[in-house]
N, C-alpha and C positions, 0 to 999 in steps of 0.2 A: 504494500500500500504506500503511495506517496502521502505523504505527512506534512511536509513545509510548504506554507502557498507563498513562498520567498521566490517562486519562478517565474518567469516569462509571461505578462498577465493572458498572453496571446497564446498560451497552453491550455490554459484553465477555460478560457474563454470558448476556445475549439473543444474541451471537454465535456462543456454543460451544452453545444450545441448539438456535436452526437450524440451524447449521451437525450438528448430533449425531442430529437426528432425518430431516434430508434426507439423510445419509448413510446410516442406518438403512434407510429406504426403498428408498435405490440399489443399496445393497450386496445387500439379500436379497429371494430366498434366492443364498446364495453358490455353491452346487454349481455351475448354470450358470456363474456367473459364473468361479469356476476354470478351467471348462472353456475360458472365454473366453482367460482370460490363458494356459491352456499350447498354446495355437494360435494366440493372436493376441504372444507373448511380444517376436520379434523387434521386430515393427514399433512394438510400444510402447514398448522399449527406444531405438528410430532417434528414436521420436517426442519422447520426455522429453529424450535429450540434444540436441537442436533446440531444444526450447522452452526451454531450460535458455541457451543461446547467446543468445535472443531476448529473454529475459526479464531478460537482464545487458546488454544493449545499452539502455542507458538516455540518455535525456534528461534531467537536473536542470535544474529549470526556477523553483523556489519555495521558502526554507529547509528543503531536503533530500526534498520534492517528485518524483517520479522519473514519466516517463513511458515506455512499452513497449509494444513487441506481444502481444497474448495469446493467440493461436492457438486461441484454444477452439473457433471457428466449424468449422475447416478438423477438431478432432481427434473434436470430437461426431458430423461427417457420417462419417469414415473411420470410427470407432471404435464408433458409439453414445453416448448419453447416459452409459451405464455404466462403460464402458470408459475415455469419457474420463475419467472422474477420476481414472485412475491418472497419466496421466504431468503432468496437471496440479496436482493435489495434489502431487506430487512436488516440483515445481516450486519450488511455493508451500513448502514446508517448506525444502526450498537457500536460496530467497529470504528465508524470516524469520533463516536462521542464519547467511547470509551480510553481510548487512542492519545489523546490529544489532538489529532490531524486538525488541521484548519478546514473549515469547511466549503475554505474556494476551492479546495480541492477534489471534494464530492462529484463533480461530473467528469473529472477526469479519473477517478478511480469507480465509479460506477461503468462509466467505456471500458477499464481495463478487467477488471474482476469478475464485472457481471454479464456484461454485453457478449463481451469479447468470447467467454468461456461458451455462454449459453449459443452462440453464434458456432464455435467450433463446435459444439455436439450435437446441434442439429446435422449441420453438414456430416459430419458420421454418421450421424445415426440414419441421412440420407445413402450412405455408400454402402451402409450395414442393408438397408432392404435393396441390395439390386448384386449381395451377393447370393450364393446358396441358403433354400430354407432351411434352417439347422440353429437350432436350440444353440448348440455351442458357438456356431457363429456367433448369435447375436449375444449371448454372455460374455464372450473372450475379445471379440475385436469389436464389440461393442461397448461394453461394459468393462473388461481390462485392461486393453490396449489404448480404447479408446479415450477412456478416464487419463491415461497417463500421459495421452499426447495434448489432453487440452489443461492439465496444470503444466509441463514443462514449457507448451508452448506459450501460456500464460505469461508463465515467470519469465520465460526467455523477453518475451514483449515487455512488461514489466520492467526488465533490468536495461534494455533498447531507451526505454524512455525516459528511465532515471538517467542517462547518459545524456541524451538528447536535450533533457530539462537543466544537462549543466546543475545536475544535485552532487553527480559521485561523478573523479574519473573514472577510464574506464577500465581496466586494469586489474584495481580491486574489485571492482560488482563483478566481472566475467569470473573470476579466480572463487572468491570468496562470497558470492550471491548469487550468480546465475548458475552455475555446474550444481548446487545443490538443489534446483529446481529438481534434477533428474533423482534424487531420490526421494522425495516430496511426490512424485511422480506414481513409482515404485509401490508409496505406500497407499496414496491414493487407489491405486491400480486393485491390489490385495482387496481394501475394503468397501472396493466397489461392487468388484466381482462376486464379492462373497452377500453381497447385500441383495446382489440381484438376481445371484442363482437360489434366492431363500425364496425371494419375492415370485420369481419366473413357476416356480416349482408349486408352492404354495399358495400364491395368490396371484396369478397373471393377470388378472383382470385389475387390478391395482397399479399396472404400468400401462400408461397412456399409449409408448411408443411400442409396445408387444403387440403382435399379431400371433394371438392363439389358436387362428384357423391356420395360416399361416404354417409356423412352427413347430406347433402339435398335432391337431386333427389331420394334417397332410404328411404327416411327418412317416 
């Protein structure tokens, strides 16, 4: 997470503009989406104070540097693209106010954290139905693989733009803050997989991005 709004105002600015119109986009039209949240209300509730737990288990690793899980992989496939922003936005706002962060910062770590991840997992989880139907597919390089490539690729962007913001050289973030993305990654991957092969097995109908005619009944 960026932390100091001591950057470039014309970062923060370009922040809250993406971060305002891909919200735009996700959010509407809202009817549906209402409709979403007063039936899907409980498990997004389970699901925010989860990531709320994950997202405070941190790693400090680089002056005040923090690294974490981000679950967007595991909350876009249950949830949808739409859906997840709610408990991950949520997240992201406990995280700035618990943090210290400044809160020009807000739209640019909302692009980076939330957008960005939920943005990479659909796109998989686009490439995951157009391979083979197979349970394991869509658990492994859905759900393990693909959990791993969207914290690393995260982080990697993340540390691109601490550099770019002129907060860190570059140097130490590559050495000492980006290479640990890849095991952040790793662990991510573990407790995704394992989340989803409970949920896929036990309760499919509970993951939005499951196709259980698909998967199972043709299987």
């Amino acid at each position: 997470m960026i932390h100091s709004g001591a950057i470039d105002s014309a970062w923060l600015i370009t922040g809250f503009l993406i971060a305002g119109w891909c919200y735009a986009r996700l959010l509407f039209p809202w009817r549906p989406l209402l409709q979403d949240l007063r039936m899907q209300w409980p498990a997004l509730v389970i699901a925010t104070l989860a990531l709320l737990v994950l997202w405070h288990i941190r790693a400090t690793v680089l002056n005040g540097l923090s690294l974490h899980l981000l679950g967007a992989m595991l909350c876009t496939l249950v949830f949808g693209p739409r859906l997840a922003l709610v408990p991950l936005s949520t997240v992201l706002v406990v995280a700035e106010a618990t943090s210290g962060a400044s809160w020009w910062t807000l739209g640019l770590n909302a692009s980076l954290l939330v957008l960005w991840p939920i943005a990479l997992s659909t796109l998989i989880s686009v490439v995951v139905r157009k391979l083979p139907a197979n349970i394991f597919v869509f658990i492994f390089v859905g759900g393990f693989f693909g959990s791993a490539a969207v914290v690393v690729l995260t982080g990697w962007l993340l540390t691109l733009m601490l550099w770019l913001t002129q907060s860190m050289s570059w140097g130490p973030l590559l050495e000492d803050y980006g290479m640990y993305w890849m095991l952040v990654g790793f662990s991510e991957a573990w407790l995704t997989g394992m989340l989803l092969t409970v949920m896929v097995v036990y309760k499919p109908d509970a993951v939005r991005l499951f196709d259980a005619v698909r998967y199972i009944d043709n299987a």
